[in-house]
BATIFI-477073 format. One line per field, with one value per residue (C-alpha): residue number from 1; residue in three letters; x, y, z. Coordinates in Angstrom, 1 decimal. Each point is the difference from the previous one (the first is absolute). Example, Ala and Ser with C-alpha at 12.3 -4.5 7.8 and 13.67 -1.06 7.14 Angstrom:
% BATIFI-477073
k c(1, 2)
r c(ala, ser)
xx c(12.3, 1.4)
yy c(-4.5, 3.4)
zz c(7.8, -0.7)
***
This chain:
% BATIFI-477073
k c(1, 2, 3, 4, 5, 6, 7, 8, 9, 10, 11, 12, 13, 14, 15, 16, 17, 18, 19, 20, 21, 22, 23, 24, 25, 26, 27, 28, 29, 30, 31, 32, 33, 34, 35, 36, 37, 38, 39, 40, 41, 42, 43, 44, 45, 46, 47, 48, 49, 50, 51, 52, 53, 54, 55, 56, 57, 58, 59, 60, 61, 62, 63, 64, 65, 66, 67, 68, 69, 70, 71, 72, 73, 74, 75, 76, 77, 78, 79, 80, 81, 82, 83, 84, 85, 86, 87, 88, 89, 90, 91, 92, 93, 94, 95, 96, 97, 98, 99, 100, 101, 102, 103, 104, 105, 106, 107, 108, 109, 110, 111, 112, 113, 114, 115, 116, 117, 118, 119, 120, 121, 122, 123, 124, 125, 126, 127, 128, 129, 130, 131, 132, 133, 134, 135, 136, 137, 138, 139, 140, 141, 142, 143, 144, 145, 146, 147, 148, 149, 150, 151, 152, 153, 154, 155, 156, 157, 158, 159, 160, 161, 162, 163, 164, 165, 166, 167, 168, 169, 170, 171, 172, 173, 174, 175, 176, 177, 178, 179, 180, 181, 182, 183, 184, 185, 186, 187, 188, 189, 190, 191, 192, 193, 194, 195, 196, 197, 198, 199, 200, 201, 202, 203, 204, 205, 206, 207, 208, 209, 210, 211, 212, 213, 214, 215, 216, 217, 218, 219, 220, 221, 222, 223, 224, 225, 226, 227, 228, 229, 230, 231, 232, 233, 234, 235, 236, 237, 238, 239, 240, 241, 242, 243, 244, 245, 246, 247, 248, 249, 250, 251, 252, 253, 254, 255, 256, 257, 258, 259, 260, 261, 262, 263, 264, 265, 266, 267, 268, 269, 270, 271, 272, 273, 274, 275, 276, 277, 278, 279, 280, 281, 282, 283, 284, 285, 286, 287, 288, 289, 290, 291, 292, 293, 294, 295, 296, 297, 298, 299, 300, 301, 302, 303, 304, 305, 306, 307, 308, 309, 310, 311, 312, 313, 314, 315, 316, 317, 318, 319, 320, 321, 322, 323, 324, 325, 326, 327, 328, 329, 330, 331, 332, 333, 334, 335, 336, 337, 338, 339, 340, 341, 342, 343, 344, 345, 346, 347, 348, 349, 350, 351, 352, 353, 354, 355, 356, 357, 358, 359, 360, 361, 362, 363, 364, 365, 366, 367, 368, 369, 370, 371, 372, 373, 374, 375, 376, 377, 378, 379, 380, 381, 382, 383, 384, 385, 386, 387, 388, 389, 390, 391, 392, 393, 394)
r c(unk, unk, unk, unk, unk, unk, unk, unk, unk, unk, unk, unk, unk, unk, unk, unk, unk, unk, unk, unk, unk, unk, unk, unk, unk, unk, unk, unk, unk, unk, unk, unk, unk, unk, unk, unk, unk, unk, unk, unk, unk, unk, unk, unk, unk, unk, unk, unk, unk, unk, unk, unk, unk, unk, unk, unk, unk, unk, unk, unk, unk, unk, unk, unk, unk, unk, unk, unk, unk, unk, unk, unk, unk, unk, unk, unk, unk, unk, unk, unk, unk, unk, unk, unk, unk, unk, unk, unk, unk, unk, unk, unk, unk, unk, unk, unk, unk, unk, unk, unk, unk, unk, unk, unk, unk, unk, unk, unk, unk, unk, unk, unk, unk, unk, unk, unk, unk, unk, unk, unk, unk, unk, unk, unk, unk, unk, unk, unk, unk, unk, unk, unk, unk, unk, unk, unk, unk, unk, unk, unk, unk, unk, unk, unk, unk, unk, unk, unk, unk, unk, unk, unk, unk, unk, unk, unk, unk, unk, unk, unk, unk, unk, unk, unk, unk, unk, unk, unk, unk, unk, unk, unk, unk, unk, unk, unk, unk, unk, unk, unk, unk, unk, unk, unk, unk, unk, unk, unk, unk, unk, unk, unk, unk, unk, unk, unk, unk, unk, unk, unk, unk, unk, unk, unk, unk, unk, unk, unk, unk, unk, unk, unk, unk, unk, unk, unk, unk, unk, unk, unk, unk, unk, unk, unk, unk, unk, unk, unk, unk, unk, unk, unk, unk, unk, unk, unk, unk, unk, unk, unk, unk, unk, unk, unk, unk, unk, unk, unk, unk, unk, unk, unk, unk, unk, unk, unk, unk, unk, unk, unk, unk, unk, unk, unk, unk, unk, unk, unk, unk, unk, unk, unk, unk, unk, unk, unk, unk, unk, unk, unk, unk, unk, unk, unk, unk, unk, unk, unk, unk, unk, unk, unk, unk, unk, unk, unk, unk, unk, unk, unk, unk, unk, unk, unk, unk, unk, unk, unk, unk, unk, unk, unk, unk, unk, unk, unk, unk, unk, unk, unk, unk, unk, unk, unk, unk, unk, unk, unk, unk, unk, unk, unk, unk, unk, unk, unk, unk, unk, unk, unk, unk, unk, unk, unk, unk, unk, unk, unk, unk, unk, unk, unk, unk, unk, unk, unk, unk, unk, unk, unk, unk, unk, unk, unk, unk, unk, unk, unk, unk, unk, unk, unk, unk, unk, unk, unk, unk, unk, unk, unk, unk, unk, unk, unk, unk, unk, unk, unk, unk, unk, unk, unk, unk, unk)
xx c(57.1, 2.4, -1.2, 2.7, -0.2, 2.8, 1.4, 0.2, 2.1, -0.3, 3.1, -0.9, -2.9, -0.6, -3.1, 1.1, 0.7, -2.5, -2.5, 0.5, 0.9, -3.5, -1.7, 1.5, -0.9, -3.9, 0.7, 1.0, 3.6, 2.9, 1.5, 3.3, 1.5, 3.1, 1.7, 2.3, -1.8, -0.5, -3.2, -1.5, 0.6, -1.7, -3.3, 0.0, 0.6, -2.6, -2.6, 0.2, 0.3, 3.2, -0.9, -2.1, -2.5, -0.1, -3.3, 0.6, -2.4, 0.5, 1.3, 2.1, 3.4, 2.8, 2.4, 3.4, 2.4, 3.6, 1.9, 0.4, -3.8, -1.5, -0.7, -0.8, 1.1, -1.5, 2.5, -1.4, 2.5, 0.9, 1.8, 0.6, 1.5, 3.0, 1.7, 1.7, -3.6, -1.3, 1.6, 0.0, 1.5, -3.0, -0.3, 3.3, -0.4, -3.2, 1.5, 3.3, -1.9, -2.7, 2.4, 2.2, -3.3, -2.3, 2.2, -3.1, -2.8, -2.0, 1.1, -2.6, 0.8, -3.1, 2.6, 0.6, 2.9, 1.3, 0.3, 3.2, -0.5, -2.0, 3.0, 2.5, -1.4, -0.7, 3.3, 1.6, -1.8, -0.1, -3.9, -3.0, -1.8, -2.7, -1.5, -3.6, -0.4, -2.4, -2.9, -0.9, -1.2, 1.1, -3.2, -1.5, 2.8, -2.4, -2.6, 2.3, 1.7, -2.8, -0.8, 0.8, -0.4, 3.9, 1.6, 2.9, 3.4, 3.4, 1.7, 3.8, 0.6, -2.6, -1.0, -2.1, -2.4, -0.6, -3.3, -0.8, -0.1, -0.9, -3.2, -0.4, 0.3, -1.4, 3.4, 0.4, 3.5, 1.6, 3.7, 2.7, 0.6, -3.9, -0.2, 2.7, -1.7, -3.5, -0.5, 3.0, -1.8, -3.5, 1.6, 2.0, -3.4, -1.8, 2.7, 0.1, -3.9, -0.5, 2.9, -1.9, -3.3, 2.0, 1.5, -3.3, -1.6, 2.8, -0.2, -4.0, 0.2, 2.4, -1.4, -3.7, 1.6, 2.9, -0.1, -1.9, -1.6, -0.8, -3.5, 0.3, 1.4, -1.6, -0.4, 2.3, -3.9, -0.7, 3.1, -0.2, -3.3, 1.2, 2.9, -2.2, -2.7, 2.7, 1.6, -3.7, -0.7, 3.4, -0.8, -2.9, 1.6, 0.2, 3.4, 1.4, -2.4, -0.2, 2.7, 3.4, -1.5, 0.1, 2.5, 1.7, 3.5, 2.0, -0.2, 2.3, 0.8, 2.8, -1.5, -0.5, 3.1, 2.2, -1.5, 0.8, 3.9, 0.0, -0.9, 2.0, 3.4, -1.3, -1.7, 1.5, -2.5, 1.7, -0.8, -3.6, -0.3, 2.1, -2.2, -3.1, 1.7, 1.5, -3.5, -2.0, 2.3, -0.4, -3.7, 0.7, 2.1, -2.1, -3.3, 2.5, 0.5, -4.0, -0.8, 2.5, -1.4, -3.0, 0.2, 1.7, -2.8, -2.0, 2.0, 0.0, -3.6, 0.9, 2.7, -0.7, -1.5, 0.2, -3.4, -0.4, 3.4, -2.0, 0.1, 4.0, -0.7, -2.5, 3.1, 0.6, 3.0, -0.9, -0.8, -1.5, 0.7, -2.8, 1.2, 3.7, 0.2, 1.3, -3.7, -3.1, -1.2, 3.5, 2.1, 3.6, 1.8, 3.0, 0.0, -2.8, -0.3, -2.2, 3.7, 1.8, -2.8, 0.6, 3.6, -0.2, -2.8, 1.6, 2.6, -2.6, -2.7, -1.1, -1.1, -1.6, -0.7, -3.4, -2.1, -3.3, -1.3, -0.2, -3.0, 1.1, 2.0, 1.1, -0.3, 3.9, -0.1, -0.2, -1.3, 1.3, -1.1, 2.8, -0.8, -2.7, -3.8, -2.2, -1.8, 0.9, -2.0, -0.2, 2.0, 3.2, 1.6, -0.6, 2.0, -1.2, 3.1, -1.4, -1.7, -2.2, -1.7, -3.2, -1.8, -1.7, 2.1, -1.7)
yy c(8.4, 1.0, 1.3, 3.2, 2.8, 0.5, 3.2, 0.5, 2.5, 1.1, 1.2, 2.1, 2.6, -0.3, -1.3, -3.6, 0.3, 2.9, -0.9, -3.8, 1.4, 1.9, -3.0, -2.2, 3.2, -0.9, -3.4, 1.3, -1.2, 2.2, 1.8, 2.2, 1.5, 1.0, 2.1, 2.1, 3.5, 1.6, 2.4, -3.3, -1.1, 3.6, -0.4, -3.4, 0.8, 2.3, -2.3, 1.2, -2.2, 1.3, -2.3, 2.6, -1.8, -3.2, -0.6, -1.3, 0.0, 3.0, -1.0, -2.9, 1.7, -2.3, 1.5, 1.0, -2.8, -1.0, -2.8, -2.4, 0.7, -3.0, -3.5, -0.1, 2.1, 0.6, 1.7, 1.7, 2.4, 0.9, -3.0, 2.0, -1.8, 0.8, -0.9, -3.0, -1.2, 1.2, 2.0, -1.1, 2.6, 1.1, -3.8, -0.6, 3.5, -1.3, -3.6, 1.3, 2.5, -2.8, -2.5, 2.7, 1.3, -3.0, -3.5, -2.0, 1.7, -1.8, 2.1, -0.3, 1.9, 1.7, 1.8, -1.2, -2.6, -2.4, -3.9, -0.5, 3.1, -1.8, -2.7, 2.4, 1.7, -2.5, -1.5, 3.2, 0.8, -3.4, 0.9, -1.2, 2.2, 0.0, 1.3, 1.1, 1.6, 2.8, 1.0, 3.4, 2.4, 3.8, 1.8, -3.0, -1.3, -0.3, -2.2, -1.8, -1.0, -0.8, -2.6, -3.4, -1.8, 0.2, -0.2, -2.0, -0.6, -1.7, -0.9, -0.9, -1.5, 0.2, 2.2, 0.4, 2.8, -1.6, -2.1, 3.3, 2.0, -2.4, -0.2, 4.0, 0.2, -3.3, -0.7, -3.1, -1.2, -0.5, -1.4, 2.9, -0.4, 0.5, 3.2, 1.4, -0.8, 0.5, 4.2, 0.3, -2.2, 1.6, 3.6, -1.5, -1.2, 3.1, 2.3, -2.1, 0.0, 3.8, 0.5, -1.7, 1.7, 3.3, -0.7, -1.3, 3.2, 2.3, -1.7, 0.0, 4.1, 1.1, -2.2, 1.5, 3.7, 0.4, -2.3, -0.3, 3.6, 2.6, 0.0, -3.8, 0.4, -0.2, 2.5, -1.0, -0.4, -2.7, -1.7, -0.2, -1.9, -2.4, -0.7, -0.3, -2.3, -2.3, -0.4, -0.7, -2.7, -1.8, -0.1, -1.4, -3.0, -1.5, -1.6, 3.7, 1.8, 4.0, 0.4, 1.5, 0.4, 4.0, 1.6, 3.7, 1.3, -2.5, -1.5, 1.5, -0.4, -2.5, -3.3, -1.0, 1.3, -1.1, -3.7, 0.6, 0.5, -2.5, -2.8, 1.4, -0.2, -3.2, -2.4, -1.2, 2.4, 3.4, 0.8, -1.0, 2.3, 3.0, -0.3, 0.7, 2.9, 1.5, 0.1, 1.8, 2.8, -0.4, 0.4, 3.0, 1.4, -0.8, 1.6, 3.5, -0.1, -0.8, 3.1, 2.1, -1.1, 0.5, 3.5, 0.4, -0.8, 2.3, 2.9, 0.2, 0.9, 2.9, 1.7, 3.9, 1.4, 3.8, 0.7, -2.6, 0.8, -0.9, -4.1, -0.1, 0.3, -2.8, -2.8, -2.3, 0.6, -0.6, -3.9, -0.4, -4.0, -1.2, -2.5, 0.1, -3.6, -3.2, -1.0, 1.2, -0.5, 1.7, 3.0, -1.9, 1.0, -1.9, -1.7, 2.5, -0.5, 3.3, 1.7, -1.7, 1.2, 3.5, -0.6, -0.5, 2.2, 2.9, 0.4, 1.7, 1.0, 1.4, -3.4, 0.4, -3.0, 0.2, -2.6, 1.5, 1.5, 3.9, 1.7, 1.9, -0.6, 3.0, -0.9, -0.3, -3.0, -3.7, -2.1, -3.8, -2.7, -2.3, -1.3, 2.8, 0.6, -3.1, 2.2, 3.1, 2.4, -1.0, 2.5, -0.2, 1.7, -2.9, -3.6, -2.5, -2.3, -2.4, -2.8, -2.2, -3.6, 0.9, 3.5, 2.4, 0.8, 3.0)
zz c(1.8, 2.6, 3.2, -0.3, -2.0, -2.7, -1.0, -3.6, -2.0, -3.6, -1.9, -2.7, 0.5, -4.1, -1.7, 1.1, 3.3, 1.6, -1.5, 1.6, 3.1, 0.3, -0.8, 2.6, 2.8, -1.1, 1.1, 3.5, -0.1, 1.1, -2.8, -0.3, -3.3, -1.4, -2.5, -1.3, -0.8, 2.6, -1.3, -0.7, 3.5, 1.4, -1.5, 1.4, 3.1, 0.0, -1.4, -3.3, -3.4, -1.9, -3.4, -2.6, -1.9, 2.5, 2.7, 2.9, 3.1, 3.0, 3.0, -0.7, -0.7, 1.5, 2.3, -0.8, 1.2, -0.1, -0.3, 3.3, 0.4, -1.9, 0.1, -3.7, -2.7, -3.5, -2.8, -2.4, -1.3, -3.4, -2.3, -3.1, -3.0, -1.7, -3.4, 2.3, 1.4, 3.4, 2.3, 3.6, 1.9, 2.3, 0.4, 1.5, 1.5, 2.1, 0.7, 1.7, 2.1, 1.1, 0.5, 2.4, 2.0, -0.3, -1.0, 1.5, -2.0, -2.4, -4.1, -2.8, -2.8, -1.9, -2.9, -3.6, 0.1, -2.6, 0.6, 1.3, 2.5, 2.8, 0.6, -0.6, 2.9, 2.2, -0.2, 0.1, 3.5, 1.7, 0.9, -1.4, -2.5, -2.3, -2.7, -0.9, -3.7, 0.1, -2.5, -0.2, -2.0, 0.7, 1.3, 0.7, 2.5, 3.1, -1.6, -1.5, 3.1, 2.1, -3.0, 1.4, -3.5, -0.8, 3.6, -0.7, 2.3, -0.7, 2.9, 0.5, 3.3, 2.5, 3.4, 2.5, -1.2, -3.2, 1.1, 1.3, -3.1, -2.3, 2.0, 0.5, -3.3, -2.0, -1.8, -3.0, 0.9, -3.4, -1.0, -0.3, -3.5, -1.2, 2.5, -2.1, -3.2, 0.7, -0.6, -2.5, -1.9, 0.3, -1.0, -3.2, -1.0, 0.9, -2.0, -3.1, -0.1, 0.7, -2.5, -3.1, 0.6, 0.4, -3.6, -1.4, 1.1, -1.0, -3.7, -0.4, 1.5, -3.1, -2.5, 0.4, 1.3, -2.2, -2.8, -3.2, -2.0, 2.2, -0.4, 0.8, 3.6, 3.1, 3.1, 3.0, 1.7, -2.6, 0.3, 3.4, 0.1, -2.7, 2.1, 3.4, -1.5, -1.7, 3.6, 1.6, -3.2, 0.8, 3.7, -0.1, -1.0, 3.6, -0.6, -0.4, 2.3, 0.2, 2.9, -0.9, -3.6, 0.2, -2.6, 0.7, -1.1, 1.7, 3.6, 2.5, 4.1, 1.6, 0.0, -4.0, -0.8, 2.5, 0.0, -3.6, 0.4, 3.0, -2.6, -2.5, 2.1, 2.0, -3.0, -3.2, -2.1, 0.6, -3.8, 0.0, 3.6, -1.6, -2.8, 1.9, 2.4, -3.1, -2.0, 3.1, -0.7, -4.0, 0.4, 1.8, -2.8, -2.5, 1.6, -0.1, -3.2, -1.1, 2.0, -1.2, -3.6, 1.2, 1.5, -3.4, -2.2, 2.2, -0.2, -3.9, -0.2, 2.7, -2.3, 0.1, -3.2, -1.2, 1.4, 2.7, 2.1, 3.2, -1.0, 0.9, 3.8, 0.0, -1.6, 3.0, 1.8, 3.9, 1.3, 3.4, 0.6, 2.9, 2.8, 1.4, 1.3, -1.4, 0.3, 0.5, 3.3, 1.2, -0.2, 0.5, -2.6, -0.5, -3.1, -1.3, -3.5, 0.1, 1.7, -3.2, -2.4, 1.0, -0.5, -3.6, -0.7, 1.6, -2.7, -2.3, 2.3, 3.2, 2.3, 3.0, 2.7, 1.5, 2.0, -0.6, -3.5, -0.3, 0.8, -3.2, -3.2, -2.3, -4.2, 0.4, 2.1, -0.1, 2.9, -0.2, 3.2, 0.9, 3.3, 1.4, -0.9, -1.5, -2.8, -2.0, -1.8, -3.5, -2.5, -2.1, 3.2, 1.8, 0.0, 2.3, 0.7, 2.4, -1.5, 2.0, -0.4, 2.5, 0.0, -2.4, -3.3, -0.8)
***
């Protein structure tokens, strides 16, 4: 390694780049960060971590930089996609001010980009830059970037910190054009897997719930242990394996979605890729209307009777939905499918968002898990939503 000691700055205090920019503090380089929201920037400066939901070590906060203060900079600002593919404004944004304050730096970029975007760039800029795809999961963001199993950098051109990092950091140099390809891919296969078991879940639930005689059906509990030991059975086949093989109401976040539209606009399969985005929010319509039939199906046996008026108040009309992330281990919610539940539930009852489950629920109410709590209480006021391969099923 070289005898100096670089200055690194982070663009983008997100879940990409802070948490990135904490973990190469712990290796006892010097770190700066930079961004555009000022409150963010506040609690760094004080030492504080700004990202809800995401755990990071104490004492490693970077400092808050500029540009013209680094010798390398990582970009990992927001990429997000458009009906026209992805948009690189914050890109282009970065690269102007780095190559005004800092035209000798060495430019890695850590944010989603498509193929051609990496020559673009480097063309654009006259500078050498590369590219290192990132892998990580929303409240698991630290661990996932201290894990050195899928370090990989594209480089265009060539410069004299490179050695440098690659060693600091235990990079696989990899050709530009399987950089590009390498998580977009992952995430199209990722969506279109957790899109069939979401479907094959929805369809067993309102065969065995809403299907058939009445006094044929099945509890919600029931179904949801039918549903959970099918997913363990199929993943203990070991070319399938238990990983990614939970169900829920739909998956939700940036990533899966936007690798979705990427490929769409990018490869010649736009209808296969629109088909799978289009059928995450399908499953979500269709897991309304099952629990609006079934809150349906409830209420009739709660009609009011001459001398049993006190019935009508316990018909279901209030839904507490548990967990308010995109996923369970985080409470980001763009993309919340529990947010887009709410939306259509909302038009015929009271919907509240909670990430815990209440301590108490009145006759009136109905408690459904989406993202939060691993069990429920077993009762017909109860729907567990979350369907997983490993655990207990109740």
């Amino acid at each position: 390694m070289e005898d100096i000691m670089i200055k690194h700055i982070v663009v983008g205090a997100g879940y990409v780049g802070l948490p990135f920019a904490v973990y190469l503090k712990t290796l006892g380089e010097d770190v700066g960060i930079i961004d555009v929201d000022p409150i963010k920037l506040g609690m760094i400066a004080q030492g504080n971590n700004p990202l809800k939901g995401e755990p990071m070590p104490q004492g490693y906060m970077p400092e808050v930089s500029t540009y013209g203060e680094g010798d390398v900079y990582w970009v990992c600002v927001p990429t997000p996609s458009t009906d026209e593919g992805v948009n690189l404004d914050h890109i282009f944004d970065c690269m102007n001010k780095i190559q005004q304050y800092s035209p000798e730096a060495l430019v890695i970029i850590k944010s989603t980009i498509p193929q051609s975007a990496l020559r673009i760039l480097s063309a654009t800029y006259k500078m050498p830059i590369g590219f290192s795809p990132e892998f990580l999961v929303q409240g698991r963001a630290y661990a996932n970037v201290k894990d050195t199993s899928r370090r990989y950098l594209a480089m265009i051109g060539i410069h004299k910190h490179l050695p440098y990092v690659q060693n600091l950091l235990d990079f696989e140099l990899i050709d530009p054009n399987v950089a590009c390809h390498i998580k977009t891919l992952a995430n199209n296969l990722l969506a279109t897997r957790l899109q069939l078991i979401n479907t094959y879940a929805l369809n067993i639930w309102k065969d065995v719930v809403l299907d058939g005689l009445p006094h044929l059906r099945l509890s919600p509990h029931e179904a949801h242990a039918i549903i959970c030991q099918m997913l363990n059975k199929v993943g203990a086949d070991p070319r399938i394996g238990t990983h990614y093989l939970d169900a829920s109401i739909g998956y939700g976040g940036s990533c899966l979605n936007k690798d979705l539209l990427n490929s769409a606009n990018a490869l010649q399969c736009a209808d296969y890729m629109d088909e799978i985005y289009g059928a995450n929010n399908q499953t979500l319509m269709a897991w309304y209307h099952h629990i609006a039939f079934y809150i349906r199906e409830y209420n009739k046996g709660k009609e009011a009777k001459p001398d049993e008026s006190y019935q009508a108040v316990n018909k279901i009309d209030t839904i507490y939905l548990v967990g308010s992330g995109f996923s369970a281990i985080t409470k980001d919610t763009r993309n919340s499918p529990t947010s887009q539940f709410k939306d259509l539930l909302a038009d015929h009852f009271t919907v509240y968002i909670v990430d815990d489950l209440p301590l108490f629920i009145r006759p009136n109410e109905l408690v459904i898990n989406c993202r939060g709590v691993r069990k429920l209480p077993c009762g017909p006021r109860f729907i567990n939503l979350v369907f997983q391969a490993e655990g207990d099923y109740e």
